[in-house]
N, C-alpha and C positions, 0 to 999 in steps of 0.2 A: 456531680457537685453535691457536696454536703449542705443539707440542710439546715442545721445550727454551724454556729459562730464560735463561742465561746462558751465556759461555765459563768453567769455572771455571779450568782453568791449561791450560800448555803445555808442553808434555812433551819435552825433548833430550836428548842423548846426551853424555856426557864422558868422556873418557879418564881424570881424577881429579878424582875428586869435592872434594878438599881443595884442589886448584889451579883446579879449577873456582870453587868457591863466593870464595876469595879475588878471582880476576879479576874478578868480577864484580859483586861491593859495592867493590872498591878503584878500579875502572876506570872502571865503569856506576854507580854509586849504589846498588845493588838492598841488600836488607837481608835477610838468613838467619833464615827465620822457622820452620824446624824441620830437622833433620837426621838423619836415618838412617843404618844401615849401608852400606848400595848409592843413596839417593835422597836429594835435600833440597830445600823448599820457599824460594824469595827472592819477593823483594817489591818493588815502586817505591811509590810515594806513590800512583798508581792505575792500574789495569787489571789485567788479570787475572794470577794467580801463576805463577810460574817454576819449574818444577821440572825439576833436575837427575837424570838416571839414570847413575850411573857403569858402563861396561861396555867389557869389552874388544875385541867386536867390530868393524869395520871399519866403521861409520856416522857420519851427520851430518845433519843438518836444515838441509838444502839440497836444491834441485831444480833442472831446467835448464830454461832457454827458448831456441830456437832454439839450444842447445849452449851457452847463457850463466848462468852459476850465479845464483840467486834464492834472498832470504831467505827463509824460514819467520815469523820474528818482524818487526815494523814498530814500532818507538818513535817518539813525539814527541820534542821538545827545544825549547828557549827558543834556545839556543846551540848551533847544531851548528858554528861555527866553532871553538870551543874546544874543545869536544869531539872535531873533528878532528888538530887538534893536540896534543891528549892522544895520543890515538891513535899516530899518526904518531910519536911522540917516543918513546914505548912497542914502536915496533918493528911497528902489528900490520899485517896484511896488509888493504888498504884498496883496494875493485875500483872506486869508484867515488862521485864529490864534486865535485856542481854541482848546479847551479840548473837544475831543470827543467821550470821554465814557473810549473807550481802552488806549488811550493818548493826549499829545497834537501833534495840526499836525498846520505844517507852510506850506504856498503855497505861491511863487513869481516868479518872475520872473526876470533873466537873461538879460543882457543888448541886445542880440539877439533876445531876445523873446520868447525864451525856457523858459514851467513852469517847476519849482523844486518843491520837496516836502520832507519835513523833519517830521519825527513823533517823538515824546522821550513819548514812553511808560510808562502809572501810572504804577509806584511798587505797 
């Protein structure tokens, strides 16, 4: 028997919380399902919760591979063609967007500096 259950959230880092939380229900869809002083909990329609830490140190939820930065977090999407041009129109920093065999996969990043990554799998 396994010892955990489930993932309940995931935990990043923000430079501000108030511009955090905005980016991310105006941009991404995510919905502010509680907020604190320093931390706040978002939402998508399913998977596990998003919580924001605001803080002033020098981090991100990001890691490298071979010296190549890698999300932390992996979203679905129905449209990542739209969704890249949202993006794109909005200025944000975007490492990478194509089709890679299984689906297409989007990578950018976050006004913090956290990458994201969205995939919308070929039918």
């Amino acid at each position: 028997m396994s010892q955990l259950e489930a993932l309940l959230h995931v935990q990043i880092p923000v430079k501000s919380l108030k511009e955090a939380i905005s980016w991310y229900c105006d941009h991404l869809g995510f919905s502010l399902q509680a907020q604190f002083d320093k931390s706040a909990f978002l939402a998508l329609s399913a998977g596990p919760t998003l919580m924001l830490w605001e803080t002033a140190d020098e981090s991100s939820a990001t890691f490298t591979v071979d010296s190549q930065p890698m999300p932390v977090c992996l979203y679905t999407t129905a449209d990542i063609h739209s969704l890249h041009d949202q993006l794109q129109a909005q200025k944000v920093t975007i490492t990478h967007y194509q089709n890679d065999g299984f689906g297409w996969v989007l990578k950018f990043f976050d006004p913090s500096g956290n990458m994201l990554g969205v995939i919308q799998k070929n039918v």
